[in-house]
N, C-alpha and C positions, 0 to 999 in steps of 0.2 A: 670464152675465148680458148683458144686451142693451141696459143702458145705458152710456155712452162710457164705457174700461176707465180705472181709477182714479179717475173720480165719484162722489160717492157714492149709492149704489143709492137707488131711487126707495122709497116703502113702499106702492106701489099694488101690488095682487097679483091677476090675473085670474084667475077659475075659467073651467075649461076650459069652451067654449062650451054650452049646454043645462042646465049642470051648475052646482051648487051646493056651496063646499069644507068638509066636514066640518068644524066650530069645534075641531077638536084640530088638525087639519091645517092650516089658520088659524094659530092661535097659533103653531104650529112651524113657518111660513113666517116670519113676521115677525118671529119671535126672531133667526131665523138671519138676515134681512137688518139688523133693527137688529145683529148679531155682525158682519156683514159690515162694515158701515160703523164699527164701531167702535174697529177697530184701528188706525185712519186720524184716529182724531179730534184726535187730538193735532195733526194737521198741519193741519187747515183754518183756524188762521190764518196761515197762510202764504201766503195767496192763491194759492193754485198755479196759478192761472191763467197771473199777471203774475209770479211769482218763482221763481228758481232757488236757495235759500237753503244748501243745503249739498249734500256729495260726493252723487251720485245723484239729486238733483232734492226737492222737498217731500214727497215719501210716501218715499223712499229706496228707491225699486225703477226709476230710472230713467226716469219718464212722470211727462212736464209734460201735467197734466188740462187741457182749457179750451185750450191751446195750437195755434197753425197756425201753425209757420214756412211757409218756404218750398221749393216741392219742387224749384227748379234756381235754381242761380248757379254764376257765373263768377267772375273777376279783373276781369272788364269787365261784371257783371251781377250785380245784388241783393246788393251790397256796400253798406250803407248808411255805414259806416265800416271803416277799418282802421288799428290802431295799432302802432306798434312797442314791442314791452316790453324794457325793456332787461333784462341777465342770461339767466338760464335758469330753467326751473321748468316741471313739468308737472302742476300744482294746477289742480283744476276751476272757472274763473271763479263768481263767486256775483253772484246778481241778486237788487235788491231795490229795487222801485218806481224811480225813476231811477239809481241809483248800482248800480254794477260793480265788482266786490270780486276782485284778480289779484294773488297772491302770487307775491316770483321773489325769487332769489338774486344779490346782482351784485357781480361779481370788484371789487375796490378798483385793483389792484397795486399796494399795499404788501403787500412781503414780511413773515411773521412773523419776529419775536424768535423769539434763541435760547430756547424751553424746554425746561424742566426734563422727563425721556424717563419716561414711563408704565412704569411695570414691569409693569403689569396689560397691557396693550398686546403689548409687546415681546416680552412672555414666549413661548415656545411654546406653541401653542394647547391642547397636551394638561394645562400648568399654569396657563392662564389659568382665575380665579375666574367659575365658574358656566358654565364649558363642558362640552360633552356629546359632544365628539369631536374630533377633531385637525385639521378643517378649515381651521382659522384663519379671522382676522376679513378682513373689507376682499376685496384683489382688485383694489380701483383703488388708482389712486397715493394716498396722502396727500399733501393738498394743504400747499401754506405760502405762502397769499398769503390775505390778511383779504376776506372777504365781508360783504355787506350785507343783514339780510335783512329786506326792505322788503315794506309790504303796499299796493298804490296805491288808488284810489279814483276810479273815472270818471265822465263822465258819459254816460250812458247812451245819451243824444240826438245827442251827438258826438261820443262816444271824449275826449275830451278829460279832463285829470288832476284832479281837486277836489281831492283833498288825497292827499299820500302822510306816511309814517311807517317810517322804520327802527326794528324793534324789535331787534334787535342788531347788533353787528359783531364780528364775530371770525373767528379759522380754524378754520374745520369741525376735529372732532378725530378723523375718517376720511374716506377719501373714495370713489367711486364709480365702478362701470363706466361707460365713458364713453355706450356704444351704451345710449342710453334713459334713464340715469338723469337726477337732478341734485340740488340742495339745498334745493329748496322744489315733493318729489312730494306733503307731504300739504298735503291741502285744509283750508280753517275753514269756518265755518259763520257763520248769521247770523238772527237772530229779529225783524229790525227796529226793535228799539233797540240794540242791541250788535253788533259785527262780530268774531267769534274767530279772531283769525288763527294759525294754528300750524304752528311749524318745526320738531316731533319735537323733537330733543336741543339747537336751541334755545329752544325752549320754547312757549305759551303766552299771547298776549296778547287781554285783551279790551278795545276802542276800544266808544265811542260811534258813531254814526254819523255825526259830524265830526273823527272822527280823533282823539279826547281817550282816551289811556290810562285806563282806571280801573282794571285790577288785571292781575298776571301769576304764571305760574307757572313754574317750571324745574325738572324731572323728573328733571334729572341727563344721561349718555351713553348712546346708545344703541350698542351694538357688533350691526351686522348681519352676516349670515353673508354669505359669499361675492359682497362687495362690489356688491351692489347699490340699496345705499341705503336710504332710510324710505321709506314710504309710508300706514301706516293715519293714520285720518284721525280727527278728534272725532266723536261724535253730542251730539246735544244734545234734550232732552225737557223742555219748560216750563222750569224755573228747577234745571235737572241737567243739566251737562254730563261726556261720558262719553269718558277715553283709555283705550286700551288701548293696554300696555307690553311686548308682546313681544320677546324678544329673545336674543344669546345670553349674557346675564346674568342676573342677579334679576329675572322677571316679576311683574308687576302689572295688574290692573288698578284705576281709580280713578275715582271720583266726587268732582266739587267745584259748589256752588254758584254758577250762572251770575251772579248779581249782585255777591259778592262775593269768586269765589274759591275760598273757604274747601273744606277738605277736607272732604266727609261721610262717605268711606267708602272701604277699597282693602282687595284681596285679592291675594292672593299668587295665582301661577301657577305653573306646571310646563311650561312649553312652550318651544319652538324661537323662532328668528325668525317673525313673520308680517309679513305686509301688508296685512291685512285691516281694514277699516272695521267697527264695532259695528252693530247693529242693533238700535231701542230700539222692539218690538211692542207692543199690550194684547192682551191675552189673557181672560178669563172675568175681569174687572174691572182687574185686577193688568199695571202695566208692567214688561216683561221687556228685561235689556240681552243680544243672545246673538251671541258671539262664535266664530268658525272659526279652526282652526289644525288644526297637526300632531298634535296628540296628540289631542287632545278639542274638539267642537263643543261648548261650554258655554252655559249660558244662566242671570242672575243676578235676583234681586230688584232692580228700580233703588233701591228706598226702603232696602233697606238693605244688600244687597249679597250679600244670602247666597245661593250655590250653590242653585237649583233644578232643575236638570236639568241633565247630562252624555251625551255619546255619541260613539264613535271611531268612524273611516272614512275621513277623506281623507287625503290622498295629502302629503309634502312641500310646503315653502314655498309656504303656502296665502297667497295675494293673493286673489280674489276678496270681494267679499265678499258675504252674502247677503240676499236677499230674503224679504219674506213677504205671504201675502193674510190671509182671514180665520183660519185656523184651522191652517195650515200653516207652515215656514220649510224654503227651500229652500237647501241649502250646498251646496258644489262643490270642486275643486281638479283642477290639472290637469299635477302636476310629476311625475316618472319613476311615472306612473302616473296616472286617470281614475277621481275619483270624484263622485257626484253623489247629494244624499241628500236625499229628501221627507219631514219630520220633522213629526208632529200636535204642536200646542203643546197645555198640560194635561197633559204629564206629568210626573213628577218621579224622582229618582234617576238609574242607570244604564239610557239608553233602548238602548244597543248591541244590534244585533239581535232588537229588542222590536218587539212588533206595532205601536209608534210609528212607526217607519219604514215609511212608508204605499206607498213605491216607490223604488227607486234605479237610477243607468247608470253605467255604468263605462268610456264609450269619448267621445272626443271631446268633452272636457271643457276649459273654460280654464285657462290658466297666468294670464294675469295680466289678461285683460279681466272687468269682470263681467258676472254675466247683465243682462237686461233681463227683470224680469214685469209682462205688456200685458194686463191682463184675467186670463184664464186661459191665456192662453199665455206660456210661460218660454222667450225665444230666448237663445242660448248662441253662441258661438264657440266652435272648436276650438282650444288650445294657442292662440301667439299670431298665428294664419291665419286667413286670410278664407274659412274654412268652417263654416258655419251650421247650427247644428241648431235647431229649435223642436219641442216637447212642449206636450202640453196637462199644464197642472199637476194638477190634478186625479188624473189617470188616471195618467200617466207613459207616454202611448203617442205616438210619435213625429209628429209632421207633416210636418214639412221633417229629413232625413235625413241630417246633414253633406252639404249641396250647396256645392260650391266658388262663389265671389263672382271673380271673372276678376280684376275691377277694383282688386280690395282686396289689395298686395302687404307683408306685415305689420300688424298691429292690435296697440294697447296701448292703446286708447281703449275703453272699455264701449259698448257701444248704446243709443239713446235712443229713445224713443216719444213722437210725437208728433200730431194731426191725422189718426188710422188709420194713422199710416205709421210707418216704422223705419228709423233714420241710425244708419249702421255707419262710421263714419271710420278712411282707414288710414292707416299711416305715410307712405306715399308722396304727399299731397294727394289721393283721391281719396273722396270719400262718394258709398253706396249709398245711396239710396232705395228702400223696398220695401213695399208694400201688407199693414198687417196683417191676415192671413191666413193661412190651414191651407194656402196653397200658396207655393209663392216664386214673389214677381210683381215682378221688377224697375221701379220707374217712374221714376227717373231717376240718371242716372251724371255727377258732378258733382267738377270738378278746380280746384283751385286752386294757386300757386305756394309752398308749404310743408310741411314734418313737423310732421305732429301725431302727439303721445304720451296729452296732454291729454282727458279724455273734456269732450264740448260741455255744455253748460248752454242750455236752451230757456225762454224767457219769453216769450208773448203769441205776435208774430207777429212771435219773433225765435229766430236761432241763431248762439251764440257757440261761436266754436273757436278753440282759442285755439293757436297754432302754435309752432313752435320761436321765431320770432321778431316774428311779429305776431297781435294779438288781432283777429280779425274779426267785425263784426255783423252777419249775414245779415238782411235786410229785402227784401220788397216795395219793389221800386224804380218 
């Protein structure tokens, strides 16, 4: 399509020049561009031009539409502000008309009270309840010093704090690899009356957008595997908001009414750990909530929950999470093993090597960044390195070929689309710019003084990145 990628397609249809288009062929143009547009619809009141409201940007494929940051800053250049966030936390800042929405965790030192010792815990992992193998939980220390876990609220124009809110304090009841993780990885979301902030196994809160509590939830403990923390994130669709519960205990996933809470609906699971964020599609009228992991790519009725389509493929502790256009969803994983799988939505049952999988790769897949889909092009990283593949989705035929990024020494940030262009941020402070396109065209190589883990969040003719230790607003200086 050859209107700017994630807008919604135009319904002017030109017949080729001299030529006149058959009225079946007609009708079947414009079905499929109102289909195109449709899967999207749910998001256009998000203004996605000016907002970044949850994990992955307003259509949840990473591209802020309507958007033009900026293509070069410094420490001394197109900083319009810079804050310091106290704690840690590598949660996707959210934008929404002036206010900035940055979850973090932050150490108290007060030490914990003596408690009473977990036997589900302590046990050997081969007899711990709802374990699938002797790995054991954790990997990092257990921590014993009280955390804060606080959601700030800025503003937008000056970095400055409008209101903050601890929704808990306590001591995390596992703790985390130190290299990368922290206590507030997953993201909330926000629909511009409500802001959801969520701390995995501390729970659930939904604020106004002055900071006023109206309702929370607590899900219980999460026990991740081999210590590296929580990470999947909420979705949220009109007045449905959606966790999934992976883990290595009792899975779940669950539906609760964004207004008030309320439970509508939870299904059991059978899966491992994940990290993965939901992804809430329309599909042939019907919204679909569809989830990646270890065992099975699943995909759910949001109205009521039930199982519509299933299908295996990827690879261990699946973090990515997936994308989709009109009539496709793309999953990935990228742990002792590369998978990558182009799934037609419209099916139902077991789609495992069904003519539903419309394409797949099995090399140079991510561990923990997600993809970016910019139009029709699906740009990937390899594992967690600064080497880039792009495919045309569609087709599943390569463009850019894993070509190594020099600049980029570690990635745990996703890529972002934005202005024709594509911001690849690495661990080390450095973001690529790169001209969307079937070739790799580097257009600017861009450093600043921190680690980012954080994927940015893009609004208007801004870009936030949010650092180990400060939140920056890139602007036009």
């Amino acid at each position: 399509m050859n209107t700017p990628p994630g807008s919604p397609p135009s319904c002017a249809i030109a017949a080729p020049k001299g030529r006149r288009l058959p009225w079946t062929r007609l009708i079947a143009l414009i079905a499929s561009v109102l289909l195109a547009g449709a899967w999207t619809a749910h998001a256009a009141s998000s203004s996605s031009g000016q907002n970044w409201p949850q994990w992955r940007g307003p259509r949840a494929n990473g591209v802020a539409p309507q958007a033009n940051p900026p293509l070069a800053w410094s420490e001394t250049n197109n900083v319009k502000w810079k804050v310091r966030i106290s704690g840690n936390g590598s949660a996707t800042p959210l934008v929404w008309e002036n206010q900035v929405f940055v979850q973090t965790a932050i150490p108290t030192g007060k030490k914990a009270e003596a408690q009473k010792s977990d036997a589900a815990a302590d046990a050997p992992a081969q007899n711990q309840p709802g374990r699938r193998g002797g790995g054991g939980f954790g990997g990092g220390q257990k921590p014993d010093e009280v955390y804060q876990f606080v959601i700030l609220c800025l503003d937008r124009r000056t970095g400055q704090v409008l209101w903050r809110q601890t929704a808990r304090e306590e001591v995390p009841h596992e703790g985390y690899r130190q290299n990368g993780g922290s206590f507030a990885s997953t993201s909330g979301v926000t629909d511009g009356k409500h802001v959801f902030a969520y701390f995995g196994s501390r729970g659930l809160y939904c604020y106004d957008m002055a900071g006023k509590l109206q309702w929370s939830q607590d899900f219980g403990d999460m026990r991740i595997a081999l210590g590296f923390g929580e990470g999947s994130s909420p979705a949220l669709y009109r007045d449905t908001i959606i966790v999934n519960w992976d883990h290595e205990g009792d899975d779940f996933i669950v539906a609760l009414n964004a207004e008030t809470g309320k439970e509508l609906w939870r299904q059991a699971r059978d899966e491992r750990t994940s990290w993965s964020t939901p992804l809430v599609v329309e599909h042939a009228g019907r919204a679909q909530v569809v989830t990646s992991a270890t065992g099975r790519i699943r995909s759910y009725d949001i109205a009521t929950g039930n199982l519509l389509w299933e299908c295996a493929g990827l690879t261990r502790n699946v973090i990515p999470s997936p994308v989709a256009d009109r009539d496709m969803v793309y999953c990935m994983s990228g742990f002792q093993g590369n998978a990558l799988l182009a799934i037609r939505l419209g099916g139902t049952g077991d789609l495992t090597d069904s003519e539903a999988i419309v394409w797949r790769h099995n090399k140079n897949t991510p561990y923990v960044p997600s993809p970016l889909l910019y139009g029709d092009r699906l740009y990937f990283l390899s594992s967690n390195n600064g080497v880039l593949s792009c495919f045309d989705a569609r087709s599943g035929r390569a463009l850019i070929d894993a070509e190594r990024l020099e600049a980029l020494q570690g990635v745990y940030a996703s890529p972002v689309g934005a202005g024709g262009r594509v911001y690849l941020v690495g661990r080390n402070g450095a973001t690529v710019v790169l001209r969307q396109s079937e070739k790799l065209e580097t257009l600017a190589t861009n450093r600043l003084d921190e680690r980012f883990d954080a994927s940015a969040a893009v609004a208007g003719k801004e870009l936030f990145l949010r650092g180990h230790d400060y939140l920056y607003c890139i602007a036009e200086q």
